[in-house]
C-alpha positions in Angstrom: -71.9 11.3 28.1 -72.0 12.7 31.4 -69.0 11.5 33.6 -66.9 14.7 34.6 -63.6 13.6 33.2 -61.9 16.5 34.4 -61.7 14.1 37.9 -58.9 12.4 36.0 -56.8 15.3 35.7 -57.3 16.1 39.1 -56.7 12.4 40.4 -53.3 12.6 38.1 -52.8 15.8 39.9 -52.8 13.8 43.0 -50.8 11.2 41.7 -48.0 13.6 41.0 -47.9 14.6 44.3 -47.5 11.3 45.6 -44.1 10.9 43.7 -43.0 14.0 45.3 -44.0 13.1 49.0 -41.9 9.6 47.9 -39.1 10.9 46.9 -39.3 13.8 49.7 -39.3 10.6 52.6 -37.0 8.5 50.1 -34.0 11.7 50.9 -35.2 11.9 54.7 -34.7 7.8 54.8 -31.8 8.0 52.8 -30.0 10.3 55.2 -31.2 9.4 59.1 -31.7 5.5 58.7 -29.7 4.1 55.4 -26.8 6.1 56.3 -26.2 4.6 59.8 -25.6 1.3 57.7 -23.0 3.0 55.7 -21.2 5.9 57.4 -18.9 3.4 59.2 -19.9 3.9 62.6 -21.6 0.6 62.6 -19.9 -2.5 61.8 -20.8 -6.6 62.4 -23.1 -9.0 60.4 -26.0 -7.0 61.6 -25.1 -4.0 59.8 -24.3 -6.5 56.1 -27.9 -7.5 56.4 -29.3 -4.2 57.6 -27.3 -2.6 54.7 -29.0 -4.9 52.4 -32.4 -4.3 53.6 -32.1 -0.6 53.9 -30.9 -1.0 50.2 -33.8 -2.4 48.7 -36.9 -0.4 51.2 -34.6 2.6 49.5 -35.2 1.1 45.4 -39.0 0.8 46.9 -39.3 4.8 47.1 -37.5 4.7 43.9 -40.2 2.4 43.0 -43.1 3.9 44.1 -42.6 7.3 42.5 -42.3 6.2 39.0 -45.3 4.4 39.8 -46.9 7.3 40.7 -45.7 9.2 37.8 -46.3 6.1 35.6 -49.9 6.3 37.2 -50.6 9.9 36.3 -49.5 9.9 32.8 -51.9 7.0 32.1 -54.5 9.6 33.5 -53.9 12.2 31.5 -53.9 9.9 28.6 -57.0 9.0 29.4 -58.5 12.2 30.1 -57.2 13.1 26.1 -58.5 10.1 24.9 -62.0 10.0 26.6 -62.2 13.6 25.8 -61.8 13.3 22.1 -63.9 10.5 21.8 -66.7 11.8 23.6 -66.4 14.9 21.1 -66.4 13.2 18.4 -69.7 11.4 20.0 -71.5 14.3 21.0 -70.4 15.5 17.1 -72.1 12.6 15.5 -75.6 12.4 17.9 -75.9 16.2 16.8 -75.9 15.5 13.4 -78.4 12.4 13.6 -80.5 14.9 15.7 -79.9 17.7 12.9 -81.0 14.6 10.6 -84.3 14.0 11.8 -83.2 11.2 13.9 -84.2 10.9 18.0 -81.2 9.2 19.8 -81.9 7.3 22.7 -79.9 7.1 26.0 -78.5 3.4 24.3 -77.2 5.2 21.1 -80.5 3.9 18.9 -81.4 6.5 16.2 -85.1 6.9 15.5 -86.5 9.1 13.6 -88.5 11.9 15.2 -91.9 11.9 14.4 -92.7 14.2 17.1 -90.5 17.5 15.7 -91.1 16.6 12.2 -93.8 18.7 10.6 -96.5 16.7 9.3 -95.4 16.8 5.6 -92.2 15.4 6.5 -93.2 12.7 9.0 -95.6 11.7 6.3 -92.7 11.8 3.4 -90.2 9.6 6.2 -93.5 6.6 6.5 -93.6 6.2 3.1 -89.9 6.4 2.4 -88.7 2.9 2.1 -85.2 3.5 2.9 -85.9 4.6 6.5 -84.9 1.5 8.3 -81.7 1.7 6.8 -81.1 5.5 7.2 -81.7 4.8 11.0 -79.1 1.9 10.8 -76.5 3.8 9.4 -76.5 6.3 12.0 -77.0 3.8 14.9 -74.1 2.1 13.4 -72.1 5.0 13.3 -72.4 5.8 16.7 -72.5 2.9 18.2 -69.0 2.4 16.3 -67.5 5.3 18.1 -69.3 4.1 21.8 -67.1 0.7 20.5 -64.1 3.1 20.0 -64.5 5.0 23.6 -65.0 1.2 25.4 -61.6 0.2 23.2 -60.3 3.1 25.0 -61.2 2.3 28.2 -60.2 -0.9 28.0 -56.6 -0.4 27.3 -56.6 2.5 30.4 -57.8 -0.3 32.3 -55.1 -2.7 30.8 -51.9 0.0 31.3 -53.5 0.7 35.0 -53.4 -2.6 36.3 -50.0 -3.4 34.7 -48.3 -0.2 36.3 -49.6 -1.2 39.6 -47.8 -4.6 39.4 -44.9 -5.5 41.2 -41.8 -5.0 39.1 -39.7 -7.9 40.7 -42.0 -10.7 42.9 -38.7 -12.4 43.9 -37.5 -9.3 45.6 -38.4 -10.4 49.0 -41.1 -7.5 49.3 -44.7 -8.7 48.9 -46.6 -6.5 46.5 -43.9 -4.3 46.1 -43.8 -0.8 44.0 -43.4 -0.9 40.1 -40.2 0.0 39.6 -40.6 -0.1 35.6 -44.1 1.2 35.5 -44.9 2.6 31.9 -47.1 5.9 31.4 -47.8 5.0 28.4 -51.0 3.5 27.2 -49.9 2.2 23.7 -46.8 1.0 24.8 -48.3 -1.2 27.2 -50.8 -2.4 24.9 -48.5 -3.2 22.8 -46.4 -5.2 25.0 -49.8 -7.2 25.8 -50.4 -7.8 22.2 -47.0 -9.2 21.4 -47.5 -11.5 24.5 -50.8 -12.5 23.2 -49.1 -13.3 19.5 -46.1 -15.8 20.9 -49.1 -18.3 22.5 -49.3 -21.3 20.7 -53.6 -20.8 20.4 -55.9 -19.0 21.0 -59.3 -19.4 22.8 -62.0 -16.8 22.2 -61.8 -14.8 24.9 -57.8 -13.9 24.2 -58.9 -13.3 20.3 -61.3 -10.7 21.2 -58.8 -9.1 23.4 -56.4 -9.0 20.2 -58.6 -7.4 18.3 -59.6 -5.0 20.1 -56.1 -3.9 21.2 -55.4 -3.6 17.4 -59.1 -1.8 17.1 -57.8 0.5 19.8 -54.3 1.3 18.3 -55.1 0.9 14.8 -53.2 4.6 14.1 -50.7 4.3 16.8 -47.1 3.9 15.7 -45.7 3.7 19.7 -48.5 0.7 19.9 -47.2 -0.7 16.8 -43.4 -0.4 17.4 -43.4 -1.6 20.9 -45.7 -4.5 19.9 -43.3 -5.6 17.0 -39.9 -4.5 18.5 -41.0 -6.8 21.5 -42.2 -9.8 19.0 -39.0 -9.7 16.7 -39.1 -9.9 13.2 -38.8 -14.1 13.3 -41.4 -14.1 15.5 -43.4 -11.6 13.7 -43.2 -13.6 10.7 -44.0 -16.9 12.6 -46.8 -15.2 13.8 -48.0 -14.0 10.0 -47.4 -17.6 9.2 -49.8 -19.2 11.7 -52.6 -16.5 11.1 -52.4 -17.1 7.2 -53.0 -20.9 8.5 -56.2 -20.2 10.2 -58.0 -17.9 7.6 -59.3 -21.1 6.4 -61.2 -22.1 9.5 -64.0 -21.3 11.3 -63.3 -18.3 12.5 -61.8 -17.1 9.4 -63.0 -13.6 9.5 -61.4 -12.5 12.8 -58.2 -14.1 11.4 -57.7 -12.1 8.7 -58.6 -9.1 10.6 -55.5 -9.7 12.6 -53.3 -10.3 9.8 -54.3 -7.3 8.1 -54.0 -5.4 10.9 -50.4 -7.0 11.6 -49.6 -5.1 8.2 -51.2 -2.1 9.3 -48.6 -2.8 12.6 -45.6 -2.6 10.2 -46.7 0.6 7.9 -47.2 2.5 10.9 -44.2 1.1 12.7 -41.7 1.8 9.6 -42.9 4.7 8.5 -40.4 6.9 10.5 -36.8 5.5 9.0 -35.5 8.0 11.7 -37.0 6.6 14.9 -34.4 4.5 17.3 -37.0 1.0 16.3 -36.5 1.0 12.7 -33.0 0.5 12.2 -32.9 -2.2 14.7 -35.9 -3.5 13.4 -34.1 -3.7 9.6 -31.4 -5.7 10.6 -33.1 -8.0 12.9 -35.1 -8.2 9.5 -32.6 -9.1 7.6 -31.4 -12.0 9.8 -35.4 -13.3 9.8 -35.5 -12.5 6.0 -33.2 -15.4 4.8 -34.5 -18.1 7.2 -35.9 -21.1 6.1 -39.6 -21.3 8.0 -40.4 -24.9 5.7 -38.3 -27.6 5.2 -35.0 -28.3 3.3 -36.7 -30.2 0.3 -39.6 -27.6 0.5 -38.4 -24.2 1.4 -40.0 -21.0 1.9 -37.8 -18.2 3.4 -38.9 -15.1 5.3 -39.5 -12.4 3.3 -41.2 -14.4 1.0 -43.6 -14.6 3.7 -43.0 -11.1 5.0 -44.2 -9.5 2.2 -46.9 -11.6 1.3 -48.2 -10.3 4.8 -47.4 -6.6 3.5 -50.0 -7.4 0.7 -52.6 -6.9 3.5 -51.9 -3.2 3.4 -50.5 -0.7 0.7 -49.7 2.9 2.5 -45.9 2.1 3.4 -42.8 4.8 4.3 -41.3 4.9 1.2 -37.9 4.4 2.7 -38.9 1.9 4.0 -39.9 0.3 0.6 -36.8 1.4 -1.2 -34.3 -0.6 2.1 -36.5 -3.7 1.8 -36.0 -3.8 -1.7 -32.5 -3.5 -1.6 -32.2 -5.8 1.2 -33.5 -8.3 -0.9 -31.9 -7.5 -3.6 -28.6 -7.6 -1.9 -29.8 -11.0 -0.7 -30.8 -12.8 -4.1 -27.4 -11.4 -5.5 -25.5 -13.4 -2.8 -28.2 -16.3 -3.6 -29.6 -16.5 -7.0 -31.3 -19.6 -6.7 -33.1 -18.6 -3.3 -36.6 -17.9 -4.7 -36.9 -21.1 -6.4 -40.2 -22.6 -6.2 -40.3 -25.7 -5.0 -43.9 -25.7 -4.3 -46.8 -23.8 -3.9 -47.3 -22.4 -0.7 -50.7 -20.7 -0.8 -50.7 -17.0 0.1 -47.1 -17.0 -0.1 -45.2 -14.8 -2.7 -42.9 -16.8 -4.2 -40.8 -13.9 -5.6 -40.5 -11.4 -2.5 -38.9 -8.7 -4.6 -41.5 -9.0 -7.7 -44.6 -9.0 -5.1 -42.8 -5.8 -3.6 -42.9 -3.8 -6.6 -46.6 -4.4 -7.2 -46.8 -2.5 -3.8 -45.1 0.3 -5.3 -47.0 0.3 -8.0 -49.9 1.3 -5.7 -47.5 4.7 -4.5 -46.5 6.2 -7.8 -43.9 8.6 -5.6 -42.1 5.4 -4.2 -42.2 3.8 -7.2 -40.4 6.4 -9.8 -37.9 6.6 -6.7 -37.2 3.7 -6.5 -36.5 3.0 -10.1 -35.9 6.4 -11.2 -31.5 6.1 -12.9 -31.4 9.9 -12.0 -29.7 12.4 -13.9 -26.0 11.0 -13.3 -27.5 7.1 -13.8 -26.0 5.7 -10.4 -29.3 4.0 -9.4 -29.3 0.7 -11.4 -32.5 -0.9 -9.8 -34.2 -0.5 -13.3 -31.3 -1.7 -15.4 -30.9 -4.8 -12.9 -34.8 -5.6 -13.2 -35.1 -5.0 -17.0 -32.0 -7.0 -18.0 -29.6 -8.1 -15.5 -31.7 -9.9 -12.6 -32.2 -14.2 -12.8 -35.8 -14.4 -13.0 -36.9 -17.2 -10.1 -38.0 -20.3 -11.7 -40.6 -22.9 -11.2 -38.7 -26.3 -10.5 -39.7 -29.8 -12.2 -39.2 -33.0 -11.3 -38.6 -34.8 -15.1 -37.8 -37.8 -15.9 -34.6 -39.0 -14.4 -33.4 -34.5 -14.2 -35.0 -31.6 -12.1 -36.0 -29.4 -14.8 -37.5 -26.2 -14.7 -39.7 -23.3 -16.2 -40.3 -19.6 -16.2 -43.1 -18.3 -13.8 -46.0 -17.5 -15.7 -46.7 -14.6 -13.2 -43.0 -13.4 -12.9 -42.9 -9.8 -13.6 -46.5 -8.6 -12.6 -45.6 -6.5 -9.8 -42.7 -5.5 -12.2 -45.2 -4.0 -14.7 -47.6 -2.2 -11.8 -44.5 -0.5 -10.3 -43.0 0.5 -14.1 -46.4 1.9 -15.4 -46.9 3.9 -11.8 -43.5 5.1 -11.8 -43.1 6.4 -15.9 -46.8 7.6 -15.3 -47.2 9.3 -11.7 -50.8 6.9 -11.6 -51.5 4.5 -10.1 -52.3 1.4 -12.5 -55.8 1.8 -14.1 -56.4 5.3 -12.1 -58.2 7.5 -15.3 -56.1 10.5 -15.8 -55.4 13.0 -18.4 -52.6 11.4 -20.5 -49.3 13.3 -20.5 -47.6 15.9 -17.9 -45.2 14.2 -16.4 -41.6 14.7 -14.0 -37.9 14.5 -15.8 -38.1 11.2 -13.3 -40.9 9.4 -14.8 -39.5 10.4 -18.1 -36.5 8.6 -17.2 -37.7 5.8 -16.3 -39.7 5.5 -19.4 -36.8 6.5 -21.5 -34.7 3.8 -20.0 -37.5 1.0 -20.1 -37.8 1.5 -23.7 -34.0 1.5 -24.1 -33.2 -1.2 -21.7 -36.0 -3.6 -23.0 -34.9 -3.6 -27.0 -30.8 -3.9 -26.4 -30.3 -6.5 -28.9 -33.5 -5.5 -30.9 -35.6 -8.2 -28.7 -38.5 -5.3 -27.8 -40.5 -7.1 -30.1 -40.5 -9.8 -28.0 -41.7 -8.9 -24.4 -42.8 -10.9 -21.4 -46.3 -11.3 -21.6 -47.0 -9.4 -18.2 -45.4 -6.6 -19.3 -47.3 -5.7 -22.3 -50.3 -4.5 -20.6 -48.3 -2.1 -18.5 -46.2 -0.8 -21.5 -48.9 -0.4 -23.6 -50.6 1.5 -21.0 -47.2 3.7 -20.4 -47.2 4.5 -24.1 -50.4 5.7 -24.2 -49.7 7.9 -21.2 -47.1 8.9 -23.7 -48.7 9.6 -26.6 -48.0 13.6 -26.7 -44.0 12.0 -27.4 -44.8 9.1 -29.5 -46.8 11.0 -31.6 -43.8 13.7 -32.7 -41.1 10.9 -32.5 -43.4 8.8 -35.1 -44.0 11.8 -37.5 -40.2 12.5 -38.1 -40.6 15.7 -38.0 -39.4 17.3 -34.8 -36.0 18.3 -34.5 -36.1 18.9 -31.0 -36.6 15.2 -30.9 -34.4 14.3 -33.9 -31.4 16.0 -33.2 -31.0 13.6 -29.9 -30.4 10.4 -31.8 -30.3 7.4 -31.1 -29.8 7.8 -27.7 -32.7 9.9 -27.1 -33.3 11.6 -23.8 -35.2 13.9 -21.7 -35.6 17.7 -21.7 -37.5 20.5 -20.3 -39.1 22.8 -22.5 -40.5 25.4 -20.7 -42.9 24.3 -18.2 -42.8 20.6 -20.3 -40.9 17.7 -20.0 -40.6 15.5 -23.1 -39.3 12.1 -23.8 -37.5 10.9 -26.5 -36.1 7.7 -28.2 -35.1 6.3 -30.9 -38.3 5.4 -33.4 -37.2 1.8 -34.2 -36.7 1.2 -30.4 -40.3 2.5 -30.4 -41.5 0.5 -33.2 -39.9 -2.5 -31.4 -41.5 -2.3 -28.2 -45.3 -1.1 -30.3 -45.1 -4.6 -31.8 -44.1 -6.6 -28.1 -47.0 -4.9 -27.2 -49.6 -5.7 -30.1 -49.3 -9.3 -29.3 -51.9 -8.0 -26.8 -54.6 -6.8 -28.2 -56.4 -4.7 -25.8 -52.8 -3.0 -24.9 -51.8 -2.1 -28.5 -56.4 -0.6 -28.9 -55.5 1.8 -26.1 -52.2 3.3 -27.8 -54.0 3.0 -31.0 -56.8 4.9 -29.5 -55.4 7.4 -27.8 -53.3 8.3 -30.9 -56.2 8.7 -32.9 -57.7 11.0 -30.4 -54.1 13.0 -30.7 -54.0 13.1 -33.7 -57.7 14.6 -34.2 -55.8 17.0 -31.7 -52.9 18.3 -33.5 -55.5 18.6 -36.6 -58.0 21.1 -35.0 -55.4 23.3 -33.0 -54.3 24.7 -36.8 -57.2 26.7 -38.5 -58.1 24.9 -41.7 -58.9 27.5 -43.4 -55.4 29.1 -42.6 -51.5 28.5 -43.4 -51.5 25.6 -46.2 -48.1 24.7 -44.7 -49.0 24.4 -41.1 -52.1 22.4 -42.9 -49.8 20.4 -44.4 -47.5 19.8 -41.8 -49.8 18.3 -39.3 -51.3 16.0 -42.3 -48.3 14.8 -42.5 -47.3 14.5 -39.3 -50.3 12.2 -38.7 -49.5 10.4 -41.4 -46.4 9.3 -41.0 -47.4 7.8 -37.1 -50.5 6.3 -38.8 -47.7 4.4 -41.0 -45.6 2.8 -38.5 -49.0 1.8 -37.2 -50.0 0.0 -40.1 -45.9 -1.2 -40.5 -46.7 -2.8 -36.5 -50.2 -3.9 -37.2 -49.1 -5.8 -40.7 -46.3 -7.6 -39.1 -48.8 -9.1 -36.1 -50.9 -10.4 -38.7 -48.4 -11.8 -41.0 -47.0 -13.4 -37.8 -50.3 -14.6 -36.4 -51.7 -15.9 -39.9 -54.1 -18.2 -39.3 -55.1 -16.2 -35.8 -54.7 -12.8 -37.3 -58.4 -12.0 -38.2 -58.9 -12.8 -34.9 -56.6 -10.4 -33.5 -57.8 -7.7 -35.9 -61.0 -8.3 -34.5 -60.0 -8.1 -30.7 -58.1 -4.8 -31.2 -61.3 -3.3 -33.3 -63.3 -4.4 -30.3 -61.2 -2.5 -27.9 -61.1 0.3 -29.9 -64.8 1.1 -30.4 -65.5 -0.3 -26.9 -63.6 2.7 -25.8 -64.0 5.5 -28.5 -66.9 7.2 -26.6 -64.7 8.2 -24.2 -62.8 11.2 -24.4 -59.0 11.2 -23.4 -57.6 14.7 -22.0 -54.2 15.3 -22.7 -51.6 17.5 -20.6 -50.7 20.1 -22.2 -52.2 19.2 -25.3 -55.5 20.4 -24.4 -57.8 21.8 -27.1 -58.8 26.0 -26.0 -57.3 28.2 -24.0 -54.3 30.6 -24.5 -52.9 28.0 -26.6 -55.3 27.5 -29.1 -54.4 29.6 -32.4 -56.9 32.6 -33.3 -59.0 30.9 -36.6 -59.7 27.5 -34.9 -63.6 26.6 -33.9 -63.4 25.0 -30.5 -67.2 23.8 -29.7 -68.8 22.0 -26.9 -68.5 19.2 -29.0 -64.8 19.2 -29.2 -64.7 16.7 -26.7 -66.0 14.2 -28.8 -63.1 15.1 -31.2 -63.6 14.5 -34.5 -62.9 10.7 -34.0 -66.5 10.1 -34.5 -66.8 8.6 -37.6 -68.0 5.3 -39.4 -66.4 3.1 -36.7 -68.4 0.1 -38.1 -66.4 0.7 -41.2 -63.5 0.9 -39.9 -63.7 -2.6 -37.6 -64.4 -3.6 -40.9 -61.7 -2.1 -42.8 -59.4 -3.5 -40.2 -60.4 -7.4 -40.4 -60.6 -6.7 -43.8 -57.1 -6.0 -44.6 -55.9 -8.2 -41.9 -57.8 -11.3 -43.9 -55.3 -10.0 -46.9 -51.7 -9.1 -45.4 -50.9 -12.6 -43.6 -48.8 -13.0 -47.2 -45.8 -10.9 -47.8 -46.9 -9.7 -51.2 -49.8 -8.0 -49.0 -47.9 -6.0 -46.4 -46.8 -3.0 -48.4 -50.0 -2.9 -49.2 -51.7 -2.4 -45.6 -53.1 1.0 -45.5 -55.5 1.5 -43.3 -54.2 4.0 -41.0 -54.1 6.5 -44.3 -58.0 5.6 -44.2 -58.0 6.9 -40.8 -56.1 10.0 -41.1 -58.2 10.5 -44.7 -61.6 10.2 -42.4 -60.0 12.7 -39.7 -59.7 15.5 -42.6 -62.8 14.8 -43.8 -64.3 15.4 -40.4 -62.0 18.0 -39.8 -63.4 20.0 -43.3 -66.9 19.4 -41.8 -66.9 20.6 -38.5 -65.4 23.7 -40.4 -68.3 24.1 -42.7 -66.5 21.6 -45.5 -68.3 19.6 -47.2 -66.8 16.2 -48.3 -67.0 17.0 -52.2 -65.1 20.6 -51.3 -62.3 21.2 -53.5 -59.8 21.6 -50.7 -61.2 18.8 -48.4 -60.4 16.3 -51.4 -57.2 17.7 -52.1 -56.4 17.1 -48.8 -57.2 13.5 -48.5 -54.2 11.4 -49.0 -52.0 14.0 -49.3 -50.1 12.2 -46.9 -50.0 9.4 -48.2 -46.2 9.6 -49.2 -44.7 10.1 -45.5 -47.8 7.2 -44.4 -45.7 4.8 -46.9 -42.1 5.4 -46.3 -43.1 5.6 -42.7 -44.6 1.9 -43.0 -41.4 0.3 -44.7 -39.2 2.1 -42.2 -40.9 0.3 -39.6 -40.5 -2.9 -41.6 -36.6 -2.1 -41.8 -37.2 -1.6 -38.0 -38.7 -5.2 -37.2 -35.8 -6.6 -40.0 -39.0 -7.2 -42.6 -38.0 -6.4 -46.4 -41.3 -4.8 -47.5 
């Protein structure tokens, strides 16, 4: 806290002059002795061996400058370092002091009884948390007194390797460095990578690797130098014997390392322009297809690559989108490479799959990487969806090798489809809607690509969770495409597409490729609750943004509107039960459960949202808006819904499955009463089941949709 560090500026200074006074003797030796040996006046064995001499006490000025040089940058570093950490030191005992706290001179905070008044020293002995307030902040600066000793560490480190001599063999003892580096990181970095090719590791050398990574944990010249010098086989060798030790004793400081060796590649990639990463790539791509098992038991390289990047999730995203294609480009050439043959713990088996689950965690990356475009050259969503060989488990049967689908296959798949047609990350709570022409792409696309040949219906079990959560993030489109009665979503067809109107992008597709994929979905029930949900709470929506009391049409139109979703609903939620029979109760009673398990909680919608300059003039918009008008007999309707799902498992029973009218008949009713309408009102009973015309047609089209006759 008290050294004057401005010494090592001065001492660098110094330094600097040094290389000068070398290089000014260097020219004067260069000129009165070396050139006797070389002018021609001289001649004779005498002359080959002083010419040789001469030669090399010449390199040694050479030598000793960029030592000198090499020796002053390291100060400065320091200096910069020291000083910033001793700021941010000095920063942190203020605030303990401002806290109450007395810091000693060995970083302890206690609190100060002496300058507290005597209220509060009374409040601080009886406040049982006071042990651990002082904790935290002795932690906390005893974490950055660790940081400054990291620090000083590594100047110590790059300072002793700059004064080493360059070339022992030379013939000079303790000669000048002749490739003396003034950079701190870099020689860290070298050290590190020289630490990670020793077979083991005793505890001193561990604690010397962690705290060079400690020390450099930001630094993308520590991270390059370290991996550039490993290699990318190496680097992965190294990944694989850390992953082999987090079982042991000394588990914790292993997987440390190996998630800071993932830390070592964000940082290191992250600039697709620097001269490492190119070269870095390709040596990649040579480690990326070796074998690192055996030939009856193979695992290749980036399966075990990216099972390390799994350690960390803030990656470049161009580097993403090259490692993807790299292994794309390799599985194409291979398509049998990702086999498994085994389980290798904490190995991915499918590199690519386990890659996109890291997009999924960078929305950006992700709608990027799959996003067609607007002239539909990027195929990496067509290839995923339909084109790619899915890697397979393989069995030894009986006198054949068999094998089977993954049961995981596709997970990382889902994450990096929902981030990328959403903008969230998976399970982040947002307001549902607003999104790019991108992400409506790529969910116009998915929903196209996955029902070519009508098989929506029928979706890999991993990726129903993820769709259903896209088409609830969705539910502003679904609901107009569903109600029939938008022509600005009509008039595209089947093909459907994606259009900006005004500040609003919207997404359209065909309704029985919607209907498909709704009933691929419901076969999980939690997925096919939240669409259900959110639609309900939309649908309260579109009813309370038109004045009840107002235009009978634009009454009517939204009624009906409603209705007609609510029908291909019921057409979806008939044809799970009459599937399921003997489970369908079951399932009726696991989506109920979902549904009121989440009804409390309000969905926002973008740019639905209820007041503002968008809601009409004659519409009541209360504080309790928020609870929509959604809040109704929900014990009813569970059991409404087991109810009729007890009844429609024959076929005689599905056109008969009409619950969502019941729910869009409950909306108006609560719509009439938070306008002053009571239930018995004339109008309010006129209205209920007026819809109930475009709720059935709806309903059979969606059983023409899923090939059902109703």
């Amino acid at each position: 806290m008290t050294t004057d560090l401005a010494l090592l500026t001065t001492a660098a200074e110094e330094w600097d002059k040094a290389a000068k006074d070398f290089e000014k003797v260097q020219k004067a030796y260069d000129g009165q002795v070396r050139n006797v040996a070389v002018d021609g006046s001289w001649t004779g064995v005498a002359r080959t061996f002083a010419e040789m001499a001469n030669k090399q006490t010449y390199e040694q000025f050479s030598a000793a400058a960029k030592e000198a040089r090499a020796l002053a940058s390291l100060l400065r570093d320091a200096h910069a370092q020291f000083t910033d950490l001793r700021g941010k030191l000095k920063a942190q005992v203020a605030k303990a002091e401002e806290a109450g706290m007395k810091v000693s001179d060995d970083g302890t905070a206690r609190f100060d009884f002496e300058k507290a008044d005597k209220a509060l020293a009374n409040a601080a002995r009886h406040d049982p948390d006071l042990h651990t307030t002082e904790s935290n902040w002795s932690k906390s600066i005893g974490d950055l007194v660790q940081a400054f000793d990291d620090a000083d560490q590594g100047v110590k480190l790059a300072l002793t390797a700059a004064a080493q001599d360059s070339d022992p063999l030379d013939g000079f003892d303790h000669g000048f460095n002749a490739k003396a580096e003034g950079d701190i990181e870099k020689v860290e970095g070298r050290r590190q990578a020289e630490l990670a090719r020793l077979s083991h590791w005793d505890d001193k050398q561990l604690a010397e690797m962690q705290r060079l990574q400690r020390d450099n944990k930001n630094s993308a010249e520590f991270s390059q130098t370290f991996l550039a010098e490993l290699g990318a086989d190496k680097t992965i060798d190294y990944a694989n014997r850390l992953r082999g030790l987090t079982s042991g004793d000394k588990k914790q400081e292993y997987e440390q390392l190996q998630n800071s060796l993932a830390t070592n590649i964000a940082s290191a990639t992250r600039d697709a322009n620097s001269p490492f990463y190119e070269k870095w790539r390709e040596d990649l791509r040579k480690a990326g297809t070796k074998n690192y098992g055996s030939k009856t038991d193979p695992y290749y390289g980036y399966q075990s690559f990216v099972s390390l990047m799994e350690h960390h999730d803030r990656y470049g995203k161009q580097f993403l989108h090259d490692l993807g294609n790299d292994i794309i480009d390799t599985e194409k050439k291979d398509k049998d490479i990702w086999t498994q043959w085994r389980r290798h713990p904490g190995i991915a088996s499918d590199p690519l799959d386990h890659l996109l689950g890291i997009m999924g965690k960078d929305p950006a990356t992700a709608t990027s990487f799959l996003d067609p475009g607007t002239d539909g050259k990027n195929d990496h969503l067509k290839y995923l969806l339909k084109d790619r060989d899915w890697p397979k488990i393989a069995l030894n049967g009986p006198g054949a090798l068999l094998s089977q689908d993954d049961p995981a296959a596709r997970i990382g798949l889902g994450a990096a489809l929902e981030a990328a047609a959403t903008g969230e990350v998976p399970g982040a709570k947002h307001a549902l809607g607003g999104h790019t022409e991108a992400e409506a792409r790529v969910m116009h696309d998915t929903l196209r690509t996955l029902n070519e040949g009508g098989k929506g219906d029928k979706l890999p079990a991993t990726l129903r969770a993820p769709l259903g959560n896209m088409l609830t993030d969705y539910t502003t489109d679904t609901h107009e495409i569903l109600s029939r009665t938008n022509e600005d979503y009509k008039k595209l067809g089947e093909e459907g597409g994606v259009w900006k109107d005004g500040n609003t992008v919207r997404m359209a597709v065909h309704k029985d490729d919607l209907v498909k994929i709704m009933r691929g979905v419901a076969d999980d029930p939690t997925a096919y609750a939240s669409m259900y949900n959110a639609e309900r709470q939309y649908a309260a929506d579109t009813l309370v943004r038109v004045p009840f009391n107002g235009n009978p049409d634009d009454r009517a139109a939204v009624i009906e509107a409603a209705s007609s979703v609510y029908g291909f609903y019921d057409g979806v939620s008939s044809d799970v039960v009459f599937d399921k029979r003997d489970k369908a109760i079951q399932w009726a009673r696991d989506v109920s459960h979902a549904v009121t398990g989440t009804s409390g909680a309000a969905l926002n919608f973008v740019p639905a949202k209820i007041g503002g300059e968008d809601t009409p003039k004659g519409v009541k918009i209360g504080a309790d808006v928020l609870n929509r008008i959604t809040d109704f007999a929900m014990y009813e309707w569970t059991k409404e819904q087991i109810s009729e799902a007890s009844q429609a498992a024959g076929e005689q029973n599905r056109a008969e499955f009409n619950h969502g009218q019941r729910q869009v008949d409950s909306l108006i009713v609560e719509w009439g009463a938070k306008n002053d309408h009571k239930a018995t009102d004339g109008l309010v009973r006129h209205l209920v089941g007026s819809g109930q015309e475009r709720h059935d047609s709806a309903r059979n089209e969606a059983f023409i949709a899923l090939d059902r006759e109703k």
